[in-house]
N, C-alpha and C positions, 0 to 999 in steps of 0.2 A: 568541585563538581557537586556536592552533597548540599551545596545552598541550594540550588535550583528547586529540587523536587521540597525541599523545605518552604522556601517563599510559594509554591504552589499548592501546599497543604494550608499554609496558613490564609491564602488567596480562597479556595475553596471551604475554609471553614467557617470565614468572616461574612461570603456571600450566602453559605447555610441558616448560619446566625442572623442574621440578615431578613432573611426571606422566614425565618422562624417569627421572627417579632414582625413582620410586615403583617403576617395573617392571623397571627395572635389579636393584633389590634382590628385587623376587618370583623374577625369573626366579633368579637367584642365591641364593637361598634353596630354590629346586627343585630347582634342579642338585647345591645338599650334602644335600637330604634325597632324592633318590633314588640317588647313590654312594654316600656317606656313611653316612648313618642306618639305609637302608632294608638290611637284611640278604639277602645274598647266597642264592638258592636252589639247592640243591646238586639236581644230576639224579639221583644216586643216592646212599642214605641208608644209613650204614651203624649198627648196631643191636644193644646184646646183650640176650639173653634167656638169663637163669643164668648160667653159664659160657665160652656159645657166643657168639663175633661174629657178625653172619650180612649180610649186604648184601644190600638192595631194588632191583632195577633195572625200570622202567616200560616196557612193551613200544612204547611212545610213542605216535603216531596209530592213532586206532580202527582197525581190520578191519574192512570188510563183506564177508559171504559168503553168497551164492545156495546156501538149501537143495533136499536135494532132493527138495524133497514134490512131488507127481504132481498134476495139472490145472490149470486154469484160471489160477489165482491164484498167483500167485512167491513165495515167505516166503524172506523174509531174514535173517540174527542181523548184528546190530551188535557187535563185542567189542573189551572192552579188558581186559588184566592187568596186574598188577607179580608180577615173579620172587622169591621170595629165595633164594640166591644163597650155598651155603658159605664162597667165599672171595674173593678181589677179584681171584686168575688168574682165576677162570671168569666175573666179570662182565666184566672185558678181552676175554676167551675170544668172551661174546656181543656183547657192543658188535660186532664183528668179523661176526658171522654174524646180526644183527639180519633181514638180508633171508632169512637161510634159515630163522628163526624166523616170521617173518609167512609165511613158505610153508607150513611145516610146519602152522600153525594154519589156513590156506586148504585144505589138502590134507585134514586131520581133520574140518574143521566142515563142508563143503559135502556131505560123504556123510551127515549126520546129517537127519532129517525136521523138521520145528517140533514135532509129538507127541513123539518122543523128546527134545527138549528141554526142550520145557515140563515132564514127566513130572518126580517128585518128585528122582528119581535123576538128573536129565537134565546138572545141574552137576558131580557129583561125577564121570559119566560122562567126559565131556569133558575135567575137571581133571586127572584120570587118566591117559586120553590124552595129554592136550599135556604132563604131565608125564615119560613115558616114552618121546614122541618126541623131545623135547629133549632129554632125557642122553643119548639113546643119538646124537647128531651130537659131542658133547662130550668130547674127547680125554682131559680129565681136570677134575674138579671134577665138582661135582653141581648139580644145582636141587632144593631142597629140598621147595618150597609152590610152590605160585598162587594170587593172590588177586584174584577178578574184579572190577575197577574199570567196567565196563560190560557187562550182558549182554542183550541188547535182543532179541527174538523179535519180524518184523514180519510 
């Protein structure tokens, strides 16, 4: 009688054992596909178009700004860009002044109404704007485009 509960230790030890290296090897099989395998995402992308290099830099977390439309009811814009970027001094240049750029676009968008943005012109307006407020903090280099990656009218 004393086999029984023996072949049943050694049954449950072997399926322990078992299921010990099973996940041994998953988890280890995760860890080289996400260092390994899984390609590195670079935060800013740099790009040529003809002749020109030019560098993408992402303004990073959205913006919300209180417009200023009149009564009742608060309208908000949600926004988000990526820059591009002449050279790679002036993407250094903004990493550095990233908070005076989310100002500069708090300072622009919150004078504007929800009508004036929704309006056909209402992007280009704006784009214009925050395009000529940031060079001009810019000691040297340019910002070339803006490309609105969220533009949300609430």
């Amino acid at each position: 009688m004393p086999e029984k509960p023996r072949k049943i230790n050694q049954i449950v030890i072997t399926v322990t054992v078992c299921l010990l290296i099973f996940f041994a090897a998953v988890f280890s099989a995760t860890l080289i596909f996400i260092y390994k395998i899984m390609p590195e995402k670079e935060k800013y992308t740099k790009y040529t178009a003809g002749n020109e290099v030019k560098f993408l830099m992402p303004l990073g977390d959205d913006v919300l700004v209180n417009l200023a439309d009149s009564g009742m009811k608060q309208r908000f814009l949600k926004i988000n860009f990526t820059l591009v970027l002449d050279s790679e001094k002036t993407q250094q240049e903004l990493v550095k002044r990233k908070s005076q750029v989310r100002d500069i676009v708090i300072q622009t968008c919150r004078v504007k109404t929800s009508e004036e943005l929704r309006e056909k012109e209402g992007n280009n307006i704006i784009r214009n704007e925050l395009l000529t407020a940031i060079n001009e903090i810019l000691p040297a280099g340019k910002v070339i485009d803006l490309f609105f990656t969220e533009f949300i009218v609430t």
